[in-house]
C-alpha positions in Angstrom: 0.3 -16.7 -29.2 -2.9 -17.2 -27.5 -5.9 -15.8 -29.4 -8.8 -14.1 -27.4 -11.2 -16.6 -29.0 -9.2 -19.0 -27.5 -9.5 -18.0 -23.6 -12.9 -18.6 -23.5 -13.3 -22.6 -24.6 -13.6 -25.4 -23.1 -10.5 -28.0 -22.8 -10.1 -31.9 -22.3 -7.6 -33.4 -20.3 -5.5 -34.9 -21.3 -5.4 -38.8 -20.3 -3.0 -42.1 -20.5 -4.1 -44.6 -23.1 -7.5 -46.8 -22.0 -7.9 -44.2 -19.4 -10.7 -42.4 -19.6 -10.7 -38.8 -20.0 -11.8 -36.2 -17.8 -14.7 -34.1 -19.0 -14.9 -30.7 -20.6 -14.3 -28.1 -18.0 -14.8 -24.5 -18.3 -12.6 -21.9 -17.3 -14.2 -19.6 -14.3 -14.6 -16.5 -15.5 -12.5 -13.3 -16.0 -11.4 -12.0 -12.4 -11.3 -8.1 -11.8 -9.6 -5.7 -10.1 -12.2 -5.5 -7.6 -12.6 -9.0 -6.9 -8.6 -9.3 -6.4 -8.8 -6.9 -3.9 -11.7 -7.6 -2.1 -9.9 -11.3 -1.6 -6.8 -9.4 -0.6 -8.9 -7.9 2.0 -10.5 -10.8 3.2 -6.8 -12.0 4.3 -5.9 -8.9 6.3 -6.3 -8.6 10.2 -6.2 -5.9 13.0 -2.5 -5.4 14.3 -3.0 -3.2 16.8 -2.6 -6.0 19.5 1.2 -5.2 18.2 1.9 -2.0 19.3 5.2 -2.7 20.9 7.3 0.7 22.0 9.3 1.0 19.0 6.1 1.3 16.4 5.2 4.7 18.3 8.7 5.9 17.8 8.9 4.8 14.1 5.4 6.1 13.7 6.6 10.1 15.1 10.3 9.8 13.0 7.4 9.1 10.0 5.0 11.9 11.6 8.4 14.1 12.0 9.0 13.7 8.1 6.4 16.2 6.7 7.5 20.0 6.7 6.7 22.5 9.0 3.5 24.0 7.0 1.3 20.7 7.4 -1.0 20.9 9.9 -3.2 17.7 9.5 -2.1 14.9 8.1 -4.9 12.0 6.3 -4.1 8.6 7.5 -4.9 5.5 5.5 -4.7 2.9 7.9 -5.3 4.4 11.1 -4.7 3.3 14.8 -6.6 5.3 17.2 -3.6 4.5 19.6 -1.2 6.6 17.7 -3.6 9.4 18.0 -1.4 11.1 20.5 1.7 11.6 19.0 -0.1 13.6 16.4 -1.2 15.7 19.5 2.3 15.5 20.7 3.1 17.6 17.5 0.4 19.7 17.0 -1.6 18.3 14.0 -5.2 17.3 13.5 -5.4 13.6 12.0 -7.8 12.8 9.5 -8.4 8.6 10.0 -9.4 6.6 6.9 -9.9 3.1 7.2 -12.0 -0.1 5.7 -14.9 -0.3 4.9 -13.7 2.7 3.0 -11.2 1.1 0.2 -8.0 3.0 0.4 -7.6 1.7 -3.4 -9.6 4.6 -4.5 -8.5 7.1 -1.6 -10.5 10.6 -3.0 -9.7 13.2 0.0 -8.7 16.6 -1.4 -6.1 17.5 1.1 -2.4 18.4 1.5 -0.8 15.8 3.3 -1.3 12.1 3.6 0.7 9.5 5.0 0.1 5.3 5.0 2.1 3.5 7.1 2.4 -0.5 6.4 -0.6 0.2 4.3 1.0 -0.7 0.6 2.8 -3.4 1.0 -0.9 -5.5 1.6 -2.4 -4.4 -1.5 -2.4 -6.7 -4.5 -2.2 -3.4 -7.2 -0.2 -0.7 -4.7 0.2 1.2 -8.0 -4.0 2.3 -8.2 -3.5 3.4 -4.6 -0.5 5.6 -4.8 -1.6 7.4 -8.4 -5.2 7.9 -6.4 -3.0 9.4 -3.3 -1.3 11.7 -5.8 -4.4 12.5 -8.1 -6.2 13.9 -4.9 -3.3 15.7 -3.5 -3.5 19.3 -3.5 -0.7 20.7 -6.0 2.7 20.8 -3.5 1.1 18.5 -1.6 3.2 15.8 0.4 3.0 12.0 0.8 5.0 9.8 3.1 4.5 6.2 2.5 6.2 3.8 5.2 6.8 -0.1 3.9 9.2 -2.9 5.0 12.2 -4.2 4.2 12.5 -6.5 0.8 13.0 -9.8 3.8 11.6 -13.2 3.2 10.1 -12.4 6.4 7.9 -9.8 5.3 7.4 -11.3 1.9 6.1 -14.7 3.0 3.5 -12.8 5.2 0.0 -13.9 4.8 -1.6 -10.5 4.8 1.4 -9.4 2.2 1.0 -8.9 -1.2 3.4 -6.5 -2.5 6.9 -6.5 -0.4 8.7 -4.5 -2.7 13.0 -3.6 -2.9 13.7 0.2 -2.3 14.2 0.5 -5.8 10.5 -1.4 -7.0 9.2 1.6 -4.3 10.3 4.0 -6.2 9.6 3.7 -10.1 5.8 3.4 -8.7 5.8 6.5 -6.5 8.2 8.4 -9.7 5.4 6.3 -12.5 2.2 7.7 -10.5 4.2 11.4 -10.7 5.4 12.1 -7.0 9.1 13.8 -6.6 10.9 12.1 -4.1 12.3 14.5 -1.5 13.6 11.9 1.0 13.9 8.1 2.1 15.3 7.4 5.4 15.6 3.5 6.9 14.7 3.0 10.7 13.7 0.2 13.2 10.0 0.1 14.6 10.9 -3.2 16.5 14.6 -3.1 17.7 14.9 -6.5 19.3 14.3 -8.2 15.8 15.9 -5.8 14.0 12.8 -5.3 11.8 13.4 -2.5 9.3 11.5 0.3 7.2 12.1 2.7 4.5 10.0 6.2 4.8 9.7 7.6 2.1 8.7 11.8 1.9 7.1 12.3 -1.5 5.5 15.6 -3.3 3.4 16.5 -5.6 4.6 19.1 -8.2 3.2 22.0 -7.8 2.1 23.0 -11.5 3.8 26.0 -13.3 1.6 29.0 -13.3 0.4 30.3 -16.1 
């Protein structure tokens, strides 16, 4: 086993007989959370220059997926472009996006819903238990991600394509109930598939 005292030394190369070898090299130094994701970032790009027909129709069935009480819905990830099917539904929309890091998403509210947003994190799990820890008690989440392809997972600004089943011991390990997952298309023609998942937050027992 590799002792901590050990992680921080310098190493030799290794190097054939007569060859010289290389010099001592340090290692860099310890990378954190932050700096992983603000690499992540670094590789992510706009896509609303893809908003084919069937991305507004997945993005209502996702809208369509909250219950009947919620009346204004926090989006991580927002495209101002889908700002009127929330209007076609009657509820307010609350748009977060970067600069604001959605890894450490603080927005008392009741409902929030990020669409495509999860699967280009490098640490989904921080973002999902921060969804959840700002949730009001009862409150709902519906997360929308991709199909497990090796499309999707070979996807420069991916970092966390994940099965249905991966999906859920996070959402079920940060504390959400699952209430419902259905599987659509948002772009017919390549038969590109999501699951939506509708997620709550226990409401906690009264005293």
């Amino acid at each position: 086993m590799l002792r901590a005292s050990q992680q921080t030394s310098t190493v030799e190369s290794a190097a054939p007989d007569g060859a010289a070898a290389r010099p001592a090299r340090e290692h860099g130094r310890v990378k954190t959370a932050e700096d992983i994701i603000r690499t992540c970032n670094d590789e992510q790009f706009r896509h609303d220059r893809w908003l084919f027909p069937g991305k507004f129709k997945a993005f209502e069935a996702a809208l369509r997926m909250f219950p009947d009480d919620v009346d204004e819905v926090v989006e991580i990830g927002h495209e101002e472009p889908f700002r009127k099917i929330y209007e076609k539904l009657g509820l307010r929309c609350i748009g977060l996006n970067l600069p604001n890091d959605a890894h450490y998403f603080n927005v008392r509210c009741k409902a929030v819903l990020a669409r495509h947003v999860l699967e280009h994190s490098p640490i989904p799990l921080l973002m999902i238990t921060n969804v959840f820890e700002s949730l009001e008690d009862g409150g709902y989440f519906v997360a929308v991600v991709p199909e497990a392809t090796r499309h999707w997972c070979g996807w420069p600004p991916h970092f966390s394509v994940l099965p249905h089943g991966g999906w859920l011991k996070l959402f079920r390990f940060a504390g959400f109930e699952p209430l419902d997952c259905q599987m659509g298309m948002w772009r017919p023609e390549r038969q590109y598939y999501e699951y939506r998942f509708l997620l709550q937050k226990p409401a906690r027992p009264e005293a």
